[in-house]
NUROLUM-897908 format. One record per atom (N, C-alpha, C, CB): residue in three letters; x, y, z. Coordinates in pm, whole numbers, plus 50000, padded with zeros to 5 digits. Glycine has a CB too. Layout:
alaXYZ
...
This chain:
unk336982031484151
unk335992021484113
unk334892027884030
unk335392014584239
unk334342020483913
unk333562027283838
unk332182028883952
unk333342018883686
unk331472034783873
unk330062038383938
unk329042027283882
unk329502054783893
unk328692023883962
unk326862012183954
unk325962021783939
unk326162001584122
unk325432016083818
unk324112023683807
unk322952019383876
unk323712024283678
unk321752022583927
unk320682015783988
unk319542014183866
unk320162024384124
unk319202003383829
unk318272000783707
unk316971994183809
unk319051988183567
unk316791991783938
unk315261992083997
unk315221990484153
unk314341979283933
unk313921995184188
unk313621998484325
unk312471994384333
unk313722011684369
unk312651987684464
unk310961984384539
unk311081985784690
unk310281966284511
unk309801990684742
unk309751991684851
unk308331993584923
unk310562000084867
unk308391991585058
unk307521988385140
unk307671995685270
unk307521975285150
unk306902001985272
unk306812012985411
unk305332015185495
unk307202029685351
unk305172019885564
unk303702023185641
unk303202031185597
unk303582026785769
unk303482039485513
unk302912048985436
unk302712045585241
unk303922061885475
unk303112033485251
unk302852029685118
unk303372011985073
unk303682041885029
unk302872003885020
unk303431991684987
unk304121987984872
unk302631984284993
unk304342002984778
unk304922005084649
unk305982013584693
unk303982011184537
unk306672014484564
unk307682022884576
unk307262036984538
unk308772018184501
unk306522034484407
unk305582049784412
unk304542053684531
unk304572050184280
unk303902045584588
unk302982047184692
unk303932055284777
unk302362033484758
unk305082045984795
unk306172057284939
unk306242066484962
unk307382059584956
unk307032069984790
unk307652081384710
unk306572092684717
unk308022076884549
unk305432089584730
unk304362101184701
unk303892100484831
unk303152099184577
unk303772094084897
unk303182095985061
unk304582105685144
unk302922075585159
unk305362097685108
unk306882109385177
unk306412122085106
unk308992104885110
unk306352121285004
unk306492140384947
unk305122144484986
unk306732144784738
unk304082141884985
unk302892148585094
unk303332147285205
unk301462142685104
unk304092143085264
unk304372147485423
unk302932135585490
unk304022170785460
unk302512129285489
unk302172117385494
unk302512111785620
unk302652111085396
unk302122105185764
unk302642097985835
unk302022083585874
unk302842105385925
unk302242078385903
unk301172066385968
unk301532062486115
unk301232051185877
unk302172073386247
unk302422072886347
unk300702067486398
unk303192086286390
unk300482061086512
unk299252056586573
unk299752048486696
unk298312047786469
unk298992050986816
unk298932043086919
unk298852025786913
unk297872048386978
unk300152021986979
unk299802004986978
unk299422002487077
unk300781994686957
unk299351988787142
unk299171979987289
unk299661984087390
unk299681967587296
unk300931986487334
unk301831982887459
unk301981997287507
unk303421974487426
unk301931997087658
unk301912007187740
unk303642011287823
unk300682002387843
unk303632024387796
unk305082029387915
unk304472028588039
unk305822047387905
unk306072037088096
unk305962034688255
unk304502040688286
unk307302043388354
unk304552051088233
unk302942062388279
unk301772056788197
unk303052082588219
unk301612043088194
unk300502036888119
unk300072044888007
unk299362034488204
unk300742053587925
unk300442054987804
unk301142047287710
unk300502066587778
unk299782046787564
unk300082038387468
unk301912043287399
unk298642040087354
unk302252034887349
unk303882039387284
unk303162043187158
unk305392025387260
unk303752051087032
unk303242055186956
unk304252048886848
unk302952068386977
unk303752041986758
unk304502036886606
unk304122035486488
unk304912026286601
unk305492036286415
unk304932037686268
unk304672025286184
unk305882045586188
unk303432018786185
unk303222004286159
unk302402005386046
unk302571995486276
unk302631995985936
unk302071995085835
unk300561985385835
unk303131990985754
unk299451990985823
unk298321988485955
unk297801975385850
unk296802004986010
unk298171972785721
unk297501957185666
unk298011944585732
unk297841954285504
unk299101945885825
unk300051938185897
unk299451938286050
unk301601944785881
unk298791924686045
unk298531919186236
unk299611930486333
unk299361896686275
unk298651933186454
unk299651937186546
unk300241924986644
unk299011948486630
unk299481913386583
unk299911902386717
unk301371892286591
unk297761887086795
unk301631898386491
unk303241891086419
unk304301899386487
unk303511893286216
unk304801882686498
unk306501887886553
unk307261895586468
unk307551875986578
unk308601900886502
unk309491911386435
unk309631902086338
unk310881917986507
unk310201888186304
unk310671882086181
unk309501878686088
unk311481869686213
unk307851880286153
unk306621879186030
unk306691886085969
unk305361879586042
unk306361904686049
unk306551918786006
unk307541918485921
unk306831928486108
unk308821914085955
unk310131918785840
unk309481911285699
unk312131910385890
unk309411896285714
unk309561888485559
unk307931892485475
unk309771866485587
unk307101897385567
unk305961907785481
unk306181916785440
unk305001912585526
unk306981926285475
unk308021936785484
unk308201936085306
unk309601932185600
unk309451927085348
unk310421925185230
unk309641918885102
unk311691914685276
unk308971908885156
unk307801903485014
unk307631913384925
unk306151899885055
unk306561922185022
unk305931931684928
unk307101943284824
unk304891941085037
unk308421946584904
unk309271952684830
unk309481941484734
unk310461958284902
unk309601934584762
unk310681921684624
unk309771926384517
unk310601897784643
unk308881928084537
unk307571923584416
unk307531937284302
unk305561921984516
unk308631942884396
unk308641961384291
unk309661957084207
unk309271980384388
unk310991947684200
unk311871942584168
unk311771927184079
unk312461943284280
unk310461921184122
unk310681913284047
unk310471906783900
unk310521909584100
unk309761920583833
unk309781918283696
unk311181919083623
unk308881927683640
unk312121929083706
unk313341931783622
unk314011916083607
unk314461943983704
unk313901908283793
unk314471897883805
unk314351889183675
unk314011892483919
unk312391886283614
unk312171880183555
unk312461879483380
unk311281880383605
unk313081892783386
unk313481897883248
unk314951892083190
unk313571914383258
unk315581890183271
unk317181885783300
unk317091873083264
unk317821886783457
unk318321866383154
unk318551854683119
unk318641847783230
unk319541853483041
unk318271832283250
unk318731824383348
unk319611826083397
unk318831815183331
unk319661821383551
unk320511826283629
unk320371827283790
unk320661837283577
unk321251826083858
unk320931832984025
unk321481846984010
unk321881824384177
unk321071855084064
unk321231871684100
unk321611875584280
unk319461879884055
unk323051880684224
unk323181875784375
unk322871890884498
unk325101868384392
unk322211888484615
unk321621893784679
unk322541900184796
unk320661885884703
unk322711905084862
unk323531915384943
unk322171918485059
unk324181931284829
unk322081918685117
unk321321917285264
unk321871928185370
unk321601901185335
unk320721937585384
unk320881945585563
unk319871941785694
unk320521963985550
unk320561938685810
unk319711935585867
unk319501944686005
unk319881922585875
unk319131944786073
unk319001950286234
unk320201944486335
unk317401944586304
unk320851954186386
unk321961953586436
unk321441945286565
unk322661967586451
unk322021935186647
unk322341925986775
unk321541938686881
unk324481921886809
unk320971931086952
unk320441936887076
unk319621950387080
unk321551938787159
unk318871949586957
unk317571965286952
unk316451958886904
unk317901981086824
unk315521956786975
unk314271947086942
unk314601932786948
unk313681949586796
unk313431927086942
unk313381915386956
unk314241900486860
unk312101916386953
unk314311887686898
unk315481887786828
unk314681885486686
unk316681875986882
unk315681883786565
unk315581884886425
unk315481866686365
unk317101894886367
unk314951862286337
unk315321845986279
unk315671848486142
unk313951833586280
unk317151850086133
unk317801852885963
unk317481841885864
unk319611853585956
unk317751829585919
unk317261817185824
unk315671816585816
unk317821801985888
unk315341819985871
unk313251821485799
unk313311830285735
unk311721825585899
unk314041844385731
unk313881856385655
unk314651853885540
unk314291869085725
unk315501847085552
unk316471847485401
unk316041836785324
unk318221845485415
unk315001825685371
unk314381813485329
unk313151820485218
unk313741803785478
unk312581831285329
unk311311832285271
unk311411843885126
unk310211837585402
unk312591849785139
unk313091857485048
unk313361843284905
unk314611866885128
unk314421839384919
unk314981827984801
unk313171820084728
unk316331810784921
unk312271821884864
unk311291811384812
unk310291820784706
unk310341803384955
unk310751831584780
unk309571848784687
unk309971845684530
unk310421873184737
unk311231846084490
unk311661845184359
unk311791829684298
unk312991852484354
unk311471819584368
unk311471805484279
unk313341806984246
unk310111806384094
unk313921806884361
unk315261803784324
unk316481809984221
unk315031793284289
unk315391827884192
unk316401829884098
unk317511843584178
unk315531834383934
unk317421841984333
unk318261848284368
unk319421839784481
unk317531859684411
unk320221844684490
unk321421837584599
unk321881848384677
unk322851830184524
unk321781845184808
unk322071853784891
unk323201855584974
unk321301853584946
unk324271863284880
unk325711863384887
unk326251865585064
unk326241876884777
unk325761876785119
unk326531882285268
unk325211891385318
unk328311894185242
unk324671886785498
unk323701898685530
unk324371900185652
unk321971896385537
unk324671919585615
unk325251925785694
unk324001932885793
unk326221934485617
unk324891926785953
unk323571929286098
unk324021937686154
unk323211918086221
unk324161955786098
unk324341966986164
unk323401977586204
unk325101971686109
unk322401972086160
unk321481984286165
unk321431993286050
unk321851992586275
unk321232009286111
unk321032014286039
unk322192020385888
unk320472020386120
unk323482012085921
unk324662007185830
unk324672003885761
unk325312001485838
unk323461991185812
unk323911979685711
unk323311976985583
unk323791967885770
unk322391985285541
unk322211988985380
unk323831994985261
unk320932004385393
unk324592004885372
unk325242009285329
unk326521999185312
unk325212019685385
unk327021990385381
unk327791976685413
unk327281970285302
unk327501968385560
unk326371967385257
unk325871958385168
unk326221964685011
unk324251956185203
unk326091977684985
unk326241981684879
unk327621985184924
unk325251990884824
unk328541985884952
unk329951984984985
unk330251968384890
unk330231985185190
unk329771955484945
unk329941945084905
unk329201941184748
unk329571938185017
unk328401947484731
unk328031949684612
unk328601950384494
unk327631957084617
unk329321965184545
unk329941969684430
unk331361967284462
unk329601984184394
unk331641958084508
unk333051955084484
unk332911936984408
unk334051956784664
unk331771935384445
unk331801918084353
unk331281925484182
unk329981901184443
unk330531937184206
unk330241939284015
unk331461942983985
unk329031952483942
unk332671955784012
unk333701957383990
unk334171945783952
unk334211962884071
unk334351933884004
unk335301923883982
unk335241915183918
unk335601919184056
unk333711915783872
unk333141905783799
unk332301892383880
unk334311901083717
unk332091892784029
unk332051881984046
unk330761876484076
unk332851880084120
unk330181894984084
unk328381893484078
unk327581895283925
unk327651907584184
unk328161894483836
unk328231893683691
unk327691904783682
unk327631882683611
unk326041905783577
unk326061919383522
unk324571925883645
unk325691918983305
unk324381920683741
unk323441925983824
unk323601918583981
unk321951923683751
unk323471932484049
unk323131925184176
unk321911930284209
unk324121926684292
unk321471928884385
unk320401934784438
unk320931932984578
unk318971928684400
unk320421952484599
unk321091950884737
unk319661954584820
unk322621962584770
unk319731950384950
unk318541952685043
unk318071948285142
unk317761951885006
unk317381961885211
unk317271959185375
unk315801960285459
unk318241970585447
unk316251957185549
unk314391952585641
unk314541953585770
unk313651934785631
unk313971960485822
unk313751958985959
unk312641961286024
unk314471964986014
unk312221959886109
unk310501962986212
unk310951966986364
unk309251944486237
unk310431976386406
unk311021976386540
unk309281981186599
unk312671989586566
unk308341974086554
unk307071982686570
unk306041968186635
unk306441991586384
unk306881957986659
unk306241944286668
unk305871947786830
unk307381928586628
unk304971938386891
unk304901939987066
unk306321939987145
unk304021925987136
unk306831925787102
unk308361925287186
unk309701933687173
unk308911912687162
unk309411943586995
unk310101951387011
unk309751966887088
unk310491950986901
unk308871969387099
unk308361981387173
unk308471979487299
unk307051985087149
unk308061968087360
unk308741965187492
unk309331967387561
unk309111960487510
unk310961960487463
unk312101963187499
unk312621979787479
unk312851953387428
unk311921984087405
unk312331997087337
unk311772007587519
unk311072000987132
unk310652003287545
unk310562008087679
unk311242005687770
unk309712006187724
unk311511990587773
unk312451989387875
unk313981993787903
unk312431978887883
unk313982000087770
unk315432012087743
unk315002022087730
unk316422011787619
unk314022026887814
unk313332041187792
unk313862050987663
unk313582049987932
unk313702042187582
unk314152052187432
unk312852054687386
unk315152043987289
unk311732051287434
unk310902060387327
unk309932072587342
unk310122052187267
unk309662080887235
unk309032090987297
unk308132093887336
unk309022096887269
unk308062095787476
unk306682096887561
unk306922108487672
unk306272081087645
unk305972111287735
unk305942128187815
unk307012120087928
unk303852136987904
unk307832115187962
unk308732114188035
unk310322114387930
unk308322101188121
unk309902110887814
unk311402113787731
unk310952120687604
unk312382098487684
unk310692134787637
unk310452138187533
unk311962141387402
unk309552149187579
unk312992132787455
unk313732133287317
unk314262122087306
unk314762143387294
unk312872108987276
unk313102098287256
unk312582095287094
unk312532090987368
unk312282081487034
unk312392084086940
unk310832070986912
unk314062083886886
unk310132074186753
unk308962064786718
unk309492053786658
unk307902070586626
unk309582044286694
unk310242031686630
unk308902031886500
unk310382014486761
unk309282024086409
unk308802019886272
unk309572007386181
unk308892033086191
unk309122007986081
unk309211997085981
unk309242001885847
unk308101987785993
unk310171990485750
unk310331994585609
unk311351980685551
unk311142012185598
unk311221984785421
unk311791971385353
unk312591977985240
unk310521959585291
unk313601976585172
unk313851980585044
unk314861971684924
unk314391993485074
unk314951972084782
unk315691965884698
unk316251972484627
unk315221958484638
unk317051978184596
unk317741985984497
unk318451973584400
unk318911997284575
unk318591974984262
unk319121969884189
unk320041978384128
unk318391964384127
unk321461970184103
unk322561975884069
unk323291965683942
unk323411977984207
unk323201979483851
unk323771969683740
unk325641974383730
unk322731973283560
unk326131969983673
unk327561975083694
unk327781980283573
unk328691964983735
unk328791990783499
unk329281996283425
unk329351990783296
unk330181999083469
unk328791991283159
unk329441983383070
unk328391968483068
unk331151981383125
unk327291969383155
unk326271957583132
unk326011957983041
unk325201955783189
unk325531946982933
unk325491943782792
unk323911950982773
unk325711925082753
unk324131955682667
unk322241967882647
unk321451954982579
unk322231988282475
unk321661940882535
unk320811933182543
unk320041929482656
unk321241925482502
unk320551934382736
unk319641935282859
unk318381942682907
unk320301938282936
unk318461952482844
unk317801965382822
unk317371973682987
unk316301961282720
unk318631982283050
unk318171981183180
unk317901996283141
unk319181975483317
unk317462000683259
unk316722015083218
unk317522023183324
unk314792016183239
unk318342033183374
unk318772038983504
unk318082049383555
unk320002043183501
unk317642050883674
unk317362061183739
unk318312067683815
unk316472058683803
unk319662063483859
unk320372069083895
unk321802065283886
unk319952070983983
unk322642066683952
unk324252065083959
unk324392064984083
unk325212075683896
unk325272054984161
unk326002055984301
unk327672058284247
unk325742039484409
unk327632072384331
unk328712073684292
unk330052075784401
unk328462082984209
unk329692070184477
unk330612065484599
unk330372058284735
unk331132075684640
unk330862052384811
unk330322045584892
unk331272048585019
unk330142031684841
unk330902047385127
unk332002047985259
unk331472043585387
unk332512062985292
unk332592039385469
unk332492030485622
unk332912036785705
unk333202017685645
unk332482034985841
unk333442038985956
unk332722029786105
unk333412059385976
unk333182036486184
unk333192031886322
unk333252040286406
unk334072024386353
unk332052041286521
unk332232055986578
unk332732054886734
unk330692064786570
unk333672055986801
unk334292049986894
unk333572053686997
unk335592052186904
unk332532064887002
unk331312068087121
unk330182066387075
unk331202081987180
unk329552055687039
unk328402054586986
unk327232057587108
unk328352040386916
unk325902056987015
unk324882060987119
unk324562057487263
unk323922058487073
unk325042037487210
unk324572026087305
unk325732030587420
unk324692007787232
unk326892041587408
unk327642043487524
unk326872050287634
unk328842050887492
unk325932062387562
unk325252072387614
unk325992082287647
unk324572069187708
unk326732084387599
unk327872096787633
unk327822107287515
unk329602090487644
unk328412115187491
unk328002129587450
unk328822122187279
unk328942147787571
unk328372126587175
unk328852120087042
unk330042132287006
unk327402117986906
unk331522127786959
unk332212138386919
unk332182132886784
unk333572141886990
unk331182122386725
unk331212123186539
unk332542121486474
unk330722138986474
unk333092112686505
unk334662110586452
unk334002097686338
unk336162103886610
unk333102092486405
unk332962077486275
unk332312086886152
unk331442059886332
unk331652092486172
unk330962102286045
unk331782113485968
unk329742110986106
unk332592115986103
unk333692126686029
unk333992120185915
unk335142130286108
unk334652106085962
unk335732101185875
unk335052091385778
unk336932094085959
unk333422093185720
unk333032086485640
unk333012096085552
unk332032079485666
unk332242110485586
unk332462122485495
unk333762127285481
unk331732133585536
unk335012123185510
unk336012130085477
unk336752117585368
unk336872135885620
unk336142107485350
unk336922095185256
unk335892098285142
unk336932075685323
unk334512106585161
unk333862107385030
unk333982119485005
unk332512103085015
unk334612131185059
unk335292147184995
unk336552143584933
unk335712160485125
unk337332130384998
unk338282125284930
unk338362122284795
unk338492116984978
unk337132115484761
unk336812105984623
unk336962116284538
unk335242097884601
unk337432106684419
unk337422119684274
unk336362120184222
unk338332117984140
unk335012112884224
unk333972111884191
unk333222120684258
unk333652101084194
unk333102116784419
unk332412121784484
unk332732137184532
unk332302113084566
unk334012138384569
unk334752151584633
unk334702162684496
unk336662147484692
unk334122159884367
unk334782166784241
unk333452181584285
unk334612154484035
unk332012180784360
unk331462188884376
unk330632189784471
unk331152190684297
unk330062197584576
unk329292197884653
unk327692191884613
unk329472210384688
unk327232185284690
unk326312172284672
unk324572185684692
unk326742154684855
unk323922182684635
unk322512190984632
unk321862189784775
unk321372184584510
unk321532177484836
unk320972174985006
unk321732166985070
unk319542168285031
unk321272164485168
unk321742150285258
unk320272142985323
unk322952155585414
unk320752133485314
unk319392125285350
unk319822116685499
unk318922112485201
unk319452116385611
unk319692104185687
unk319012097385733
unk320222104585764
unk319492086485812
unk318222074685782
unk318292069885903
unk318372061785659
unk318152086486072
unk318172085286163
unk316832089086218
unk319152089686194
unk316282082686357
unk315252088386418
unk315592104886533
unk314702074586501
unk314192108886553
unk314682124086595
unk315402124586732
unk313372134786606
unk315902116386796
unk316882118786919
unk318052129786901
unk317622104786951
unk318062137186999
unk318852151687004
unk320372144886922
unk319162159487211
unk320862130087007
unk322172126887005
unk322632128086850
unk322372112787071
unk321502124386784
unk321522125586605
unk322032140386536
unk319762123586543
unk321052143986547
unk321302158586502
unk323352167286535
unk319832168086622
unk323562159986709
unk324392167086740
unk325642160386647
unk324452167986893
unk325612148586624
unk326972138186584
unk326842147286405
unk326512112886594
unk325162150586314
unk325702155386230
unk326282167286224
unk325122154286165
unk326072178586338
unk326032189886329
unk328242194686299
unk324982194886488
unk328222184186400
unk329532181186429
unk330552179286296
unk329462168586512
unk330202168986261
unk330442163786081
unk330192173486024
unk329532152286004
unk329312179086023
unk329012190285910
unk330252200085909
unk327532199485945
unk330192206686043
unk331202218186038
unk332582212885995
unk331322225386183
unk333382199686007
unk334412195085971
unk334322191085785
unk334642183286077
unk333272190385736
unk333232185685595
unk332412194385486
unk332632171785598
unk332542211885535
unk331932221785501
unk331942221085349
unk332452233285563
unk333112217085265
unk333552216485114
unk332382203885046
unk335522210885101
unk332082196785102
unk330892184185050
unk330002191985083
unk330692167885122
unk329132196885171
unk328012198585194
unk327022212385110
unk328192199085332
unk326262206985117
unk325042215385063
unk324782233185084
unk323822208285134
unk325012245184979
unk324562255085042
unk323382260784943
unk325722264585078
unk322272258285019
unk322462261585140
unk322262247585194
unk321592273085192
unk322062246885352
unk321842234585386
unk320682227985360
unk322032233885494
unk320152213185338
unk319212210485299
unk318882197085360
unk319262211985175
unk318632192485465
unk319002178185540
unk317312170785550
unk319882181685733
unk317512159685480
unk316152154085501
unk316312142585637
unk315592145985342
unk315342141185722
unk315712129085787
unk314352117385823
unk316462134585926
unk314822103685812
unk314482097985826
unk312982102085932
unk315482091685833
unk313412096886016
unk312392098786129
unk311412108686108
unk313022102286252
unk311042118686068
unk310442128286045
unk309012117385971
unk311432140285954
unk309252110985872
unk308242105685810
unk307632091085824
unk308562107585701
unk308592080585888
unk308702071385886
unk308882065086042
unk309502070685796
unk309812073986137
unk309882071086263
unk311622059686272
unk308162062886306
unk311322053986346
unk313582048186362
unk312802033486253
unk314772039286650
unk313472034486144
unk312722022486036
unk314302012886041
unk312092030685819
unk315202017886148
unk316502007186106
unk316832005886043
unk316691997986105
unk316991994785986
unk318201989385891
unk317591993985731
unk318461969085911
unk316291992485746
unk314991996985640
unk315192011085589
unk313411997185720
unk315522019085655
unk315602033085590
unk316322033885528
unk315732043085646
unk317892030085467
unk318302027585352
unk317892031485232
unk318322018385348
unk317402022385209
unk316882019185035
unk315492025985055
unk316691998884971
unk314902035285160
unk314502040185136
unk314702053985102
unk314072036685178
unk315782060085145
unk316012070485171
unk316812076685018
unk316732069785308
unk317382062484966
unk317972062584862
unk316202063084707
unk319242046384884
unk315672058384737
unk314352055684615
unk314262075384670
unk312332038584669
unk313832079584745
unk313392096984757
unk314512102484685
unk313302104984930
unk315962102684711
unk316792107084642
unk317002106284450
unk317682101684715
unk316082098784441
unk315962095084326
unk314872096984256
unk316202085284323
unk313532101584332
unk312302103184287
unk312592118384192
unk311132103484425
unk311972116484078
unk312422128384026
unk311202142784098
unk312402125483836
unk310262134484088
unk309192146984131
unk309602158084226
unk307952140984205
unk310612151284288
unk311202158184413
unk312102169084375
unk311992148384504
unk312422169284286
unk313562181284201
unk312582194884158
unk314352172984017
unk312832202584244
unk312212214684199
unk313242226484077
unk311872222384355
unk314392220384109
unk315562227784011
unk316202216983970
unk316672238584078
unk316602218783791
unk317272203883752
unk318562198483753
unk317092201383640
unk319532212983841
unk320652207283833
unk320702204783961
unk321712213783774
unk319592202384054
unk319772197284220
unk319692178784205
unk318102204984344
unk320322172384194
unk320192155684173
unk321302150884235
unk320172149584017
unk322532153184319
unk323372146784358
unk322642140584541
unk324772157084338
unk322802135484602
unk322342131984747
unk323332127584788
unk321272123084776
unk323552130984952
unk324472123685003
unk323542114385128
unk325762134085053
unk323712106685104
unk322542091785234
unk323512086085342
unk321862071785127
unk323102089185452
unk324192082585550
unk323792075785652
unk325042091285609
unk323582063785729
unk323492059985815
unk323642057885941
unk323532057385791
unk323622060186031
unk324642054086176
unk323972047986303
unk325522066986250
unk324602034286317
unk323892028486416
unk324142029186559
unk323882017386389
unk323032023486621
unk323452029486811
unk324542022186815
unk322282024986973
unk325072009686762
unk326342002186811
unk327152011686720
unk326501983686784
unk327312018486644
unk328872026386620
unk328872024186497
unk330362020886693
unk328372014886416
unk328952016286208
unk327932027486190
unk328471997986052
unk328552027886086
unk328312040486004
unk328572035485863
unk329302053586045
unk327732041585774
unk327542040485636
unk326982053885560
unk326602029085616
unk327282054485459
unk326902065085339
unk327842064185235
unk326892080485382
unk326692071985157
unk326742071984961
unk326542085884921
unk325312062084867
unk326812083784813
unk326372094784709
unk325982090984595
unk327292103584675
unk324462097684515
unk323872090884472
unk323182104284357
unk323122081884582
unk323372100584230
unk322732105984130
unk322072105684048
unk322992108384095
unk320832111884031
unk319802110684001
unk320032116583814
unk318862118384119
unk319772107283721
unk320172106483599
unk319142109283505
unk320712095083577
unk319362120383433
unk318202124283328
unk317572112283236
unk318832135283223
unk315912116183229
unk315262106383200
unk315672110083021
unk313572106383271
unk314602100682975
unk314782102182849
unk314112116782775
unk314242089382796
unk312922117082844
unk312112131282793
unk312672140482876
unk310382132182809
unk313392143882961
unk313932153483006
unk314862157682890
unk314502150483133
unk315832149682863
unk317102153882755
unk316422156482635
unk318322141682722
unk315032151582613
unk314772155282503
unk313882168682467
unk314312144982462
């Protein structure tokens, strides 16, 4: 399958409501972790990564479609540049049973109403931290085919930083506090990547910042939500279908990015993968992760993780631009890409 180029990004995080705001708050090392309301078992505050212009008293589905607003709005001049038309939309959402519940028809309402109708919102995939990667799976198989014409937009949202999700997040003693100290900071984020497909007509005039140059799925048959020890077979076998690719497998990728929070179980499922997919990976090693800056942002870390991979500032050497971005949720999908970061114009020149 040819490669989608990405011609725009917007996004929305706690550390920034731009995509440059992000991009430059991530590379200062930047956090916006802070004490909320809600108290653990040992009456201390839970600690999250909340984007503080946002009420602490909005539910998870206010937080998300503020969320996502403010990303759309990094995206929607390109929208407005584009001949008439619907642009069809590809959706990640927060996987069944982790926070509070999600109302998809207010969120996908308030999205269609952001753009005055010039998007349609093809399939929203509810995996979590996957389901960015699921979405650009579906993506790029409707531009391949023609059936998302010469642009889509793929993108994801989640909040796990609302009251009722911290709650519950206690009431699954997952988060980190002096009784679990290898639990994890729930957070929030929004993102849009735009994908034009191969051969889009240059009356269009799209500009690229990067190339996706492979995409892959799996299923991890011991996922977190088992609580049992991870032997990384769903990740094995997402990195071993993209060492496969002739695109992707043709050279070892510059980092890896994931778009997990710091729970031990994480680290061990990649450590695992790693040693089985030694020919893809990075030497030396170079692993960025989610959580470190942002805290468990769900389904949201995606398209974020993908805009850093792409920030050029971030290139200290110029032939380091390939990324590999991978996902995996406590229910078991798994997602990742590979993603290249494409010389600007004054660079080549």
């Amino acid at each position: 399958m040819s490669a989608a180029q990405v011609v725009g990004l917007g996004l929305c995080t706690p550390v920034g409501t731009s995509a440059h705001m992000t991009l430059a708050s991530l590379r200062a090392g930047l956090v916006r972790f802070a004490e909320t309301e809600v108290l653990d078992e040992t009456a201390e505050p839970v600690r999250a990564s909340r984007l503080s212009l946002l009420d602490a008293s909005l539910s998870r589905t206010e937080r998300m479609v503020a969320l996502a607003r403010q990303a759309l709005a990094g995206v929607l001049p390109l929208l407005e540049s584009l001949p008439p038309g619907r642009v069809p939309l590809y959706l990640g959402l927060p996987e069944a049973g982790m926070g509070a519940q999600v109302e998809k028809e207010a969120l996908a309402a308030a999205l269609l109403d952001e753009t005055e109708g010039r998007l349609e919102l093809v399939k929203a995939h509810e995996s979590g931290r996957a389901a960015f990667f699921e979405a650009l799976v579906s993506a790029q198989k409707d531009l391949h085919s023609g059936r998302a014409g010469a642009l889509a937009l793929v993108g994801a949202v989640d909040s796990l930083a609302d009251t009722a999700s911290l709650e519950a997040l206690v009431g699954a003693r997952l988060q980190l506090g002096r009784r679990n100290p290898d639990g994890r900071i729930p957070g929030e984020a929004a993102g849009f990547v735009a994908l034009a497909r191969p051969g889009a007509p240059k009356s269009l005039k799209l500009e690229a910042s990067g190339v996706l140059l492979g995409t892959a799925l799996a299923v991890e048959p011991k996922p977190f939500a088992q609580r049992a020890p991870s032997d990384a077979d769903g990740l094995t076998a997402v990195l071993h279908a993209l060492q496969r690719d002739a695109v992707t497998g043709a050279r070892r990728v510059d980092a890896v990015f994931a778009c997990q929070p710091g729970d031990s179980f994480w680290g061990t499922e990649f450590t695992r993968a790693y040693m089985r997919n030694a020919a893809l990976m990075p030497e030396p090693l170079r692993v960025l992760v989610a959580g470190e800056g942002l805290g468990d942002a769900g389904a949201g870390a995606g398209p974020i993780m993908m805009g850093v991979a792409l920030h050029r500032a971030r290139w200290r050497q110029p032939s380091a631009r390939r990324t590999l971005i991978y996902g995996s949720a406590d229910g078991g999908s798994i997602g990742a890409c590979v993603v290249e970061m494409l010389r600007s114009s004054k660079e080549e020149g």
